[in-house]
N, C-alpha and C positions, 0 to 999 in steps of 0.2 A: 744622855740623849733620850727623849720621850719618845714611843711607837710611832706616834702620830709624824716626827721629826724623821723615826729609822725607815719609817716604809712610807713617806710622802703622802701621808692621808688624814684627811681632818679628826675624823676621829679612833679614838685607841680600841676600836673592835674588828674582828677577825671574823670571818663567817669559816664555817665547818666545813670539811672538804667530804661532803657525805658523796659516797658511790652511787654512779647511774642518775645523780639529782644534781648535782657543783656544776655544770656547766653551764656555757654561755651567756642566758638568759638570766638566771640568776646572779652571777657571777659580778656581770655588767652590772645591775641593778644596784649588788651590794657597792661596789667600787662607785657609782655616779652617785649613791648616796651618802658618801663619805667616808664608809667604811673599807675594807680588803677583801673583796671576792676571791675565792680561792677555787680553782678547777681541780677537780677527782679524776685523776688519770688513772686511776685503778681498773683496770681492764682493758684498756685502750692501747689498739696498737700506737706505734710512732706517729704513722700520717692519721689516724683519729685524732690525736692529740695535736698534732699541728696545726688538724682543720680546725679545731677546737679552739684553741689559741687565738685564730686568726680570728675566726666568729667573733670572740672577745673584745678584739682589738677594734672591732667593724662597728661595736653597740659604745664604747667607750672609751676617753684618753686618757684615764686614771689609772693610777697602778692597780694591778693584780697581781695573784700567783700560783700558781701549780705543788698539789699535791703530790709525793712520791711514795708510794709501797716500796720500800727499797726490797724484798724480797719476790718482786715480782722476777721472771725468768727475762724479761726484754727491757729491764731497766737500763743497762748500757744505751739501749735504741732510745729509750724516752727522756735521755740528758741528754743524749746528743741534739734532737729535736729541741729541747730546752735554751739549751745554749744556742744553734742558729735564729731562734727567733726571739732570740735580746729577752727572754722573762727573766725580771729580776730578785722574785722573790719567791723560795722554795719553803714550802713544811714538808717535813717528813715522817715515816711512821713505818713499823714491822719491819726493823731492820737498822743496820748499823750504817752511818752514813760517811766512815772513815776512807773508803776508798776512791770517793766522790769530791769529797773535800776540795785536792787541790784545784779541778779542772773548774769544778764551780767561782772557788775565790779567784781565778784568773779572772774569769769571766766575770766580776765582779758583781757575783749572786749574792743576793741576802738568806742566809739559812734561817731556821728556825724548825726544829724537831719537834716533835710531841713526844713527850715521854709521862711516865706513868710512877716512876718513883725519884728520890733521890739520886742515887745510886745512877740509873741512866743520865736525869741531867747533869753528875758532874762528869759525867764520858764527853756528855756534847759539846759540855763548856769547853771541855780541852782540847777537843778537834777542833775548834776555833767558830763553833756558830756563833749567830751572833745573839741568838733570845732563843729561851727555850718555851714550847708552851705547855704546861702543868695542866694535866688532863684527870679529872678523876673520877669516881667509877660510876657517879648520876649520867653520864654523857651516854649517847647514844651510840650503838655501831660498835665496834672495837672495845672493850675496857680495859683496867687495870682492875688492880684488889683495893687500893686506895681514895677516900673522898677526897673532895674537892677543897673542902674546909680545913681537913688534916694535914693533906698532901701540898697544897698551895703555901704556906708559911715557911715550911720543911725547905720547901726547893728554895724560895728566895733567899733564906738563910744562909744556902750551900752553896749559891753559885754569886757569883758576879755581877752575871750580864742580865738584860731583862728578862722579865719571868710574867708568862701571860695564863691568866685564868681559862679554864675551860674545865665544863661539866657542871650542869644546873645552873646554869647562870643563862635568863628569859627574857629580863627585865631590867630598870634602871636601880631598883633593890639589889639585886644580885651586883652587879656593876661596882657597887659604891662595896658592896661584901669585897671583894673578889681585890678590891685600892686597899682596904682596910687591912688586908689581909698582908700585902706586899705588893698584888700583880701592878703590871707598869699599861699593861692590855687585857682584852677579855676576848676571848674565843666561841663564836656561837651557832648553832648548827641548829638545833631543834625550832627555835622560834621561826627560823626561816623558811621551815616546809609551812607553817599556815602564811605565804607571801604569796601577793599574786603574781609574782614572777617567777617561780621554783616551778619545776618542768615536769612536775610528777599528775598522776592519774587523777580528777578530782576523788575519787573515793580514799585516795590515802590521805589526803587534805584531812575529810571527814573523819577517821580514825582519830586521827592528830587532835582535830577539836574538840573530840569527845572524850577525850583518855582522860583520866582519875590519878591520883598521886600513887596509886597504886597499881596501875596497869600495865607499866613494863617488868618483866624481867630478862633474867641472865642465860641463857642457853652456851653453850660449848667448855666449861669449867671441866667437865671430865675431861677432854681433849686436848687441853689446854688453849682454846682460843675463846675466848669469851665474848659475847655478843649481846647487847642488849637492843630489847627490840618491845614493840609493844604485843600483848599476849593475844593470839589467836589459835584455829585450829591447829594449823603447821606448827605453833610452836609450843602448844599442848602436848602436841604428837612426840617432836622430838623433847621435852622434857622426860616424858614416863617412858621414849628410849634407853634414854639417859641413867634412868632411874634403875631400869634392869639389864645395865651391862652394856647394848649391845657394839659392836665394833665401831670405828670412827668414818670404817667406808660406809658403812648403812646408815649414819649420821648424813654423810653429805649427801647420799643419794637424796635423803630425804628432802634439804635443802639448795637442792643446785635449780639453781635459775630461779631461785625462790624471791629475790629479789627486783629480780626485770616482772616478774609476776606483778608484785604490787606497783612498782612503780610506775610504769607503762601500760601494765595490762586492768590496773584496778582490782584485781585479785588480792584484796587483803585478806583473808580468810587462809588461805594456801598459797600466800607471799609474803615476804618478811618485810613488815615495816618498821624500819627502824628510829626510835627516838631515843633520847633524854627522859630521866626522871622528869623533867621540869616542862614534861606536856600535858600535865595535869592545868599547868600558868596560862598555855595558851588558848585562849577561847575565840580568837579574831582575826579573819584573814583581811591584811593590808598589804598595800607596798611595801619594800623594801625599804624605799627613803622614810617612810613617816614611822614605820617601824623602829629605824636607826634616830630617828631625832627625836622622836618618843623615850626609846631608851635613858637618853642622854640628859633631855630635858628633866626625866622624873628623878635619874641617877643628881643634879643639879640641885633639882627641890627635897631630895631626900638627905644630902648633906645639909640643908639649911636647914632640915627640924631637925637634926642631930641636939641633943642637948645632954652631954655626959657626963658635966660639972653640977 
């Protein structure tokens, strides 16, 4: 079975369940474009998430689905929420989704984890999801230690079931990488914040369009939580924290709300905007739709000058 078959959507792309940015608007956009909008419940009470849902339901009659932090403390509250209002298709992430399993395949959810090495996709496989998606370390937001390149072949090899791209992948180049490789889908988050539907501050638009292949890095690796984000003040700061030692509570001080900062407030300088290596690709804010059939269409014309004989 192809993505586009397992999750009822024309095409085999996945948009990124980026924090305080995945909802509604977006969401909608990516889903009426063809693709699977996914909502960031990461922070969100139950009835945030419910309203959230609904908004969803209000802009579109295309599938979506809901992101899960499974280590969040009110994750109980946010299945529950999940399952009363019929969402059929879950990713998940920070955290083991074993204890979830049975209530969701009652309820005849589609899973699909993101993980970061081998080793975790064949946990997922055996809990019964049904695709996993191979996340590697050009992605924004969260990372692992492995590329996208590496890490992607590894997992299709090791599991089963389908196995979806994500990390640096922009464009219909990436796309066509990403098939070559094994994925069955492509998961994409970065290209979506330059959309005119993504719900963030225009100054972090600007960020996005200006960034260089070199402008993000990695922040939290002492602490073990790794975060790539594009390079500014605040994340200057907390580098050369980093650098001499200091504890992991004067880390977060440094970082809390640093996110609603740029998102909402336009504060990129002393807010964490978070991308993809692969925001150096995007120079042009569009729709969602032309965006996704841009992808598709180039990914199309780029298998036709393929010439490997």
């Amino acid at each position: 079975m192809t993505i586009p078959e397992l999750l009822g959507i024309k095409y085999p792309i996945i948009q990124g369940a980026m924090a305080q940015i995945a909802k509604a608007p977006l969401v909608a956009a990516v889903s009426n474009g063809g693709g699977l909008g996914i909502i960031a419940s990461g922070g969100m009470s139950g009835e945030e998430l419910r309203t959230e849902i609904r908004k969803t339901k209000a802009l579109t009659d295309k599938p979506f689905g809901v992101n899960l932090m499974l280590m969040m403390t009110n994750i109980g509250e946010l299945t529950e929420v999940l399952i009363e209002e019929q969402v059929k298709i879950i990713t998940t992430g920070a955290g083991t989704p074993k204890s979830f399993m049975p209530a969701w395949k009652d309820a005849g959810i589609i899973v699909m984890p993101v993980v970061p090495s081998v080793m975790i996709a064949r946990k997922m496989a055996k809990l019964g999801a049904d695709a996993v998606i191979a996340e590697g370390t050009e992605a924004g937001g969260h990372v692992g230690e492995t590329t996208t390149m590496a890490l992607l072949p590894q997992v299709v090899d090791a599991v089963e079931i389908p196995v979806i791209g994500a990390g640096g992948i922009g464009d219909g180049r990436g796309v066509v990488a990403a098939f070559a490789l094994g994925a069955s889908g492509v998961q994409v988050g970065t290209r979506f914040l330059a959309s005119e539907e993504v719900p963030v501050h225009p100054h972090f638009k600007e960020v996005v369009l200006k960034a260089q292949d070199r402008d993000t890095t990695v922040t939290g690796r002492s602490a073990g939580s790794p975060v790539r984000s594009i390079k500014n003040k605040m994340i200057k700061e907390y580098l050369r924290l980093e650098t001499v030692g200091v504890d992991r509570d004067e880390l977060e001080a440094l970082t809390l709300g640093s996110l609603r900062k740029a998102v909402l407030e336009g504060d990129t300088e002393n807010g964490s905007v978070m991308a993809g290596q692969i925001a150096g690709l995007v120079k042009e804010i569009k729709p969602c739709r032309e965006i996704i059939t841009e992808m598709m269409t180039e990914a199309q014309e780029t298998l036709k000058s393929l010439s490997l004989t």
